[in-house]
C-alpha positions as CSV (number, residue, x, y, z in Angstrom):
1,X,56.6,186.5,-36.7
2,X,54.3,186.9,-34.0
3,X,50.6,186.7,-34.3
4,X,50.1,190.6,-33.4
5,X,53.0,191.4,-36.5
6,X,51.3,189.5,-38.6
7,X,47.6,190.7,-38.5
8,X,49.6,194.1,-38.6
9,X,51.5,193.1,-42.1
10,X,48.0,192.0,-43.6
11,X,46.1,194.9,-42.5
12,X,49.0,197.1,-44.2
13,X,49.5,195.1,-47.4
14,X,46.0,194.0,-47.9
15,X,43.8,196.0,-45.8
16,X,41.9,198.1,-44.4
17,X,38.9,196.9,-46.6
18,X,39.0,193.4,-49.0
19,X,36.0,192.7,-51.4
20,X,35.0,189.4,-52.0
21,X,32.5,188.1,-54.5
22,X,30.6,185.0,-54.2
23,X,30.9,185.6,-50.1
24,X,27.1,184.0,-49.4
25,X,28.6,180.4,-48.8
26,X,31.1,177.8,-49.7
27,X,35.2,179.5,-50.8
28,X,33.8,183.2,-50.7
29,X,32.8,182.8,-47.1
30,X,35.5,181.0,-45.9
31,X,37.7,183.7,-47.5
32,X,35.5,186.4,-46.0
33,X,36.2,184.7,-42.7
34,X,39.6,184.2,-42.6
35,X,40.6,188.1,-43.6
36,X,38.3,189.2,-40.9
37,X,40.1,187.0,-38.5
38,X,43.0,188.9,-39.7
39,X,40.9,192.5,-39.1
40,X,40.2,193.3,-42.0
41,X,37.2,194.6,-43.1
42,X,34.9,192.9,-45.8
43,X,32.6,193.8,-48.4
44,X,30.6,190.8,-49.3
45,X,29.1,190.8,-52.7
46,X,26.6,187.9,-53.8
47,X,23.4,187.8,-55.0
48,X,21.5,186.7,-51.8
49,X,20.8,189.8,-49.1
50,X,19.7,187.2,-46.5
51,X,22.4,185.4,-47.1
52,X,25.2,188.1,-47.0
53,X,23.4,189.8,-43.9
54,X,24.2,186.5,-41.9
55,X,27.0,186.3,-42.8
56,X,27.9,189.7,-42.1
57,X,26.3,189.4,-38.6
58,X,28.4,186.6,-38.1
59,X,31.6,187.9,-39.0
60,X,31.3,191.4,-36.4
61,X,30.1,189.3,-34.1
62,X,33.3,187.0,-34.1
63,X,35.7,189.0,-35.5
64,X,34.5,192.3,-34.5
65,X,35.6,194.1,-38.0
66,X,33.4,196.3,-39.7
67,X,31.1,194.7,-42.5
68,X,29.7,195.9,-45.7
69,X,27.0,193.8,-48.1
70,X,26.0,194.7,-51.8
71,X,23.8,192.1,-53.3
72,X,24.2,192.2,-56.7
73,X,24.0,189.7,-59.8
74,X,27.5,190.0,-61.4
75,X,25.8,188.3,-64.8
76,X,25.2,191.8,-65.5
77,X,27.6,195.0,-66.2
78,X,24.9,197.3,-64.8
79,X,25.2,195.5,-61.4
80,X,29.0,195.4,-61.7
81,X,29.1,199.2,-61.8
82,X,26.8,199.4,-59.3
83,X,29.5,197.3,-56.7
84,X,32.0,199.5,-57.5
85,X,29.6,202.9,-57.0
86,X,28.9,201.4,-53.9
87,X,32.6,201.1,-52.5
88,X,33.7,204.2,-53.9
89,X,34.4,205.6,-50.3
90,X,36.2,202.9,-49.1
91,X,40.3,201.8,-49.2
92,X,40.8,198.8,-50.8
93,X,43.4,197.1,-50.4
94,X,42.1,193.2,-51.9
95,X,40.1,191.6,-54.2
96,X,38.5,188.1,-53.7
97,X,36.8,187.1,-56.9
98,X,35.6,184.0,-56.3
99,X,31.9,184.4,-57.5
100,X,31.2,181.6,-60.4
101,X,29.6,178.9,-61.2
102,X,29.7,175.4,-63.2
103,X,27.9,173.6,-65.7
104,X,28.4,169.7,-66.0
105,X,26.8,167.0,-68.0
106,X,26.2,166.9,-72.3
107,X,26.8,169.9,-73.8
108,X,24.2,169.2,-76.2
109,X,21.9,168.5,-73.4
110,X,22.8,171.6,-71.2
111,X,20.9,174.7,-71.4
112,X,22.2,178.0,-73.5
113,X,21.5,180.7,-71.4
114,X,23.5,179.1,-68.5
115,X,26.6,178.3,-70.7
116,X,26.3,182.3,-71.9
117,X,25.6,183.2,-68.2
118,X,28.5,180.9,-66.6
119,X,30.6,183.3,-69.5
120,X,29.1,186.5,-68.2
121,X,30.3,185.5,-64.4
122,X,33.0,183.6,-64.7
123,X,35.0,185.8,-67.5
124,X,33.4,189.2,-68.0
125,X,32.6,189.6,-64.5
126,X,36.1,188.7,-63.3
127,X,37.7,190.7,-65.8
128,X,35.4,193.7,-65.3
129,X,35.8,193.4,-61.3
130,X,39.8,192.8,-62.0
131,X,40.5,196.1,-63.9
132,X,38.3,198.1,-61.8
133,X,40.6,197.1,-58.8
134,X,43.5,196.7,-60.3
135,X,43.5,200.9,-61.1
136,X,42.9,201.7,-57.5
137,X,45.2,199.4,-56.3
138,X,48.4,200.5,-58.9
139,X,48.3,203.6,-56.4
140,X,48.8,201.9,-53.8
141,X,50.0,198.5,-54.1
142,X,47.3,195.1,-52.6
143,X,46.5,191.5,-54.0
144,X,43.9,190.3,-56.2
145,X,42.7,186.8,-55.8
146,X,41.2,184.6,-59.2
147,X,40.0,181.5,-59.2
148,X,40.9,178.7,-61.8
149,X,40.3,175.4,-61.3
150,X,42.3,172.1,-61.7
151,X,40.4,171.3,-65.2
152,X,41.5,174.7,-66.6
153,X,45.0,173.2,-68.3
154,X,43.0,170.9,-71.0
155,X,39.6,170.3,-72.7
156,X,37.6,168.1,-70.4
157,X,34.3,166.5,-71.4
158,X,31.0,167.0,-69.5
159,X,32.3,170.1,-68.4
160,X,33.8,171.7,-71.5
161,X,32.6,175.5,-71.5
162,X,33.4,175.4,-67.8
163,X,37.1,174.3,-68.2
164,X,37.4,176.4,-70.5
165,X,36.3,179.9,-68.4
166,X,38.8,178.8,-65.9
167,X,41.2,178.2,-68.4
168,X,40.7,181.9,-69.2
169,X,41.0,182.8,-65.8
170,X,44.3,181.3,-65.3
171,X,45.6,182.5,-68.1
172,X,44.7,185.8,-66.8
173,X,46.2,185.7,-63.5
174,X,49.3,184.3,-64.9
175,X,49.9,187.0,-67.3
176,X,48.6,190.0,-64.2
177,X,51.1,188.3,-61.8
178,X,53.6,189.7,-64.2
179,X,52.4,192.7,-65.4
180,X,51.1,194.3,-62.2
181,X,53.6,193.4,-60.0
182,X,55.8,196.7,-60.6
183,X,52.9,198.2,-59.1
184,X,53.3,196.2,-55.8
185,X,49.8,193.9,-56.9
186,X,50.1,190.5,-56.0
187,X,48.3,188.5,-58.2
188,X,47.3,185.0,-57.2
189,X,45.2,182.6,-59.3
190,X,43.4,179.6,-56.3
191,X,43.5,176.6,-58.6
192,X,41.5,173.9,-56.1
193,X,40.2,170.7,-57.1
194,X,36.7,169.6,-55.6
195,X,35.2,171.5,-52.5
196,X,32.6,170.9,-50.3
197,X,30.3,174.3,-51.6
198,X,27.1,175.4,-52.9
199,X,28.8,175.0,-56.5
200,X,28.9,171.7,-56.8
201,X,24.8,171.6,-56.2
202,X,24.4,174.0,-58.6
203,X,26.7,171.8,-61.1
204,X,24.6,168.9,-59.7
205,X,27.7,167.1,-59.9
206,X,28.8,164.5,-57.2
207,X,32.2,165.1,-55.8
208,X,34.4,162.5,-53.5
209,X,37.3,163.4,-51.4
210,X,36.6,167.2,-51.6
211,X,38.1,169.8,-49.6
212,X,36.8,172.3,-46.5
213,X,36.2,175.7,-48.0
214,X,38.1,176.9,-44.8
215,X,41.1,175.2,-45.9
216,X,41.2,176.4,-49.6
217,X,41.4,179.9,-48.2
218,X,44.0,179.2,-45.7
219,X,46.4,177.7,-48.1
220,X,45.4,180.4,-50.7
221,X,45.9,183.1,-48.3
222,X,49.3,181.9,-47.3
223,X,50.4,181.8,-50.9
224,X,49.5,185.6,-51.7
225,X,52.5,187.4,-52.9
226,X,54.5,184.1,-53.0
227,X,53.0,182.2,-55.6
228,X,51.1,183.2,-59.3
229,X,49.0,179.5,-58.5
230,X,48.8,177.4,-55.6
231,X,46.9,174.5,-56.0
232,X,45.3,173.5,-52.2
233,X,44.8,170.3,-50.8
234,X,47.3,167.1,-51.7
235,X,44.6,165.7,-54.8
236,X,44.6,168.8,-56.4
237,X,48.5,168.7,-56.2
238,X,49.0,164.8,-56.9
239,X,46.3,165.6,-60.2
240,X,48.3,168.6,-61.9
241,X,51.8,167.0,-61.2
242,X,50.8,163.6,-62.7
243,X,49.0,165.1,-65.6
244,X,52.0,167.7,-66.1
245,X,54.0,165.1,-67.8
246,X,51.5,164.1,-70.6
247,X,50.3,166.1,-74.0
248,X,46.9,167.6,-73.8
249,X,44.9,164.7,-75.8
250,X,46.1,162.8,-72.8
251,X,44.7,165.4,-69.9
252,X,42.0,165.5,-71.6
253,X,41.2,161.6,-71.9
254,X,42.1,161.2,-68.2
255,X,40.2,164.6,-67.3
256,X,37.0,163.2,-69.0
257,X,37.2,159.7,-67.4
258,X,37.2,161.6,-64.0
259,X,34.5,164.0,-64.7
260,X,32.5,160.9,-66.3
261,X,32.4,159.4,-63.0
262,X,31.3,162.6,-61.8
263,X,28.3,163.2,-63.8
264,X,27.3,159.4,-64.3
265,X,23.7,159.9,-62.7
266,X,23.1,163.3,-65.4
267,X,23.6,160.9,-68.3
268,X,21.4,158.0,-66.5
269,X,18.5,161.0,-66.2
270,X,19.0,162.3,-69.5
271,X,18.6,158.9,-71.0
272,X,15.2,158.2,-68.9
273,X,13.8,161.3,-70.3
């Protein structure tokens, strides 16, 4: 397929207009990015309006596709409605959710309103932002993008609330994928390991060999409506195919060494303190 087909098969299957969530930095820019390379138009959603504007500015200026930005905190229903008020007028024809955020560390040391609030945004949100889409799009067929995570297929120490909102979220995909596809809605649930992003600051854990943000999208993008999960980059892959095997007491041992590592220097300032 040539490269004019192809941006011609996105725009039809997936465009005119995509919305992605957490589009300020890190997996929801990249994303943004790479459909407007394909011309398609974006509506960036994130909590920051500087942020979005440049990136917005960047993206018309490169890609010369048309541009919207909502801030909007999607902790809260009120703001959730308010996104979709907001895009009322426009075609869409993809959903990006890949607004979220992690917690790491103790849970007994980690604080309460950011395990409820990682609930709100990683669960409600997505499943509020999910249906809302999915209506317009059973009339006329599109993709929705979720966003597990490699710990979401066991309990994993230091980051057990967290695992287990992307263990909802891929159970959620998996069981769309199926039920919406009649309607001609790919579902795809982006299952990466560690990335180079704004998440893992806001985690404050420390990650080693992580992936591009540019590359997650890529590979995710090229696995919509072929795949329910694709799991980029080669340690994401080697991680789920060698934990596959084993019974969940055993992922989760192995998960919590890794995560351990990850979160040493929490445990060394909670123990100074």
């Amino acid at each position: 397929m040539s490269g004019r087909q192809e941006r011609a098969s996105w725009q039809d299957r997936y465009g005119p207009w995509a919305v992605v969530t957490g589009a300020s930095d890190g997996i929801g820019r990249a994303f943004a990015e790479a459909l407007a390379a394909r011309q398609i138009k974006v509506v960036l959603v994130a909590r920051r309006l500087a942020a979005l504007q440049a990136v917005a500015a960047g993206i018309e200026a490169r890609f010369g596709v048309s541009t919207r930005v909502i801030a909007a905190d999607l902790e809260h229903v009120s703001e959730i409605r308010r996104v979709f008020d907001n895009i009322s007028d426009l075609d869409i024809g993809l959903l990006v959710a890949s607004a979220g955020f992690g917690t790491a560390g103790s849970f007994l040391q980690t604080d309460l309103d950011a395990e409820l609030g990682m609930i709100d945004v990683n669960c409600r949100a997505v499943t509020a932002m999910t249906k809302m889409i999915a209506v317009r799009l059973a009339k006329r067929g599109g993709g929705i993008v979720l966003f597990g995570s490699i710990v979401a297929y066991q309990g994993v120490p230091n980051a057990a609330n967290y695992a287990a909102t992307k263990a909802f979220v891929q159970t959620l995909a998996e069981g769309l994928g199926a039920e919406l596809a009649p309607y001609g809605i790919d579902v795809l649930s982006c299952a990466p390991g560690p990335v180079h992003s704004g998440f893992a600051d806001r985690s404050r854990m420390r990650m080693g060999q992580a992936m591009q943000p540019q590359a997650v999208a890529e590979e995710a993008l090229a696995a919509l409506g072929c795949k329910t999960t694709v799991w980029p980059g080669m340690l994401s892959k080697i991680l789920i195919g060698s934990l596959s095997t084993l019974p969940r007491f055993a992922r989760t041992a192995i998960m919590g060494r890794i995560m351990a590592g990850m979160t040493k220097h929490l445990h060394d300032s909670q123990s100074q303190t």
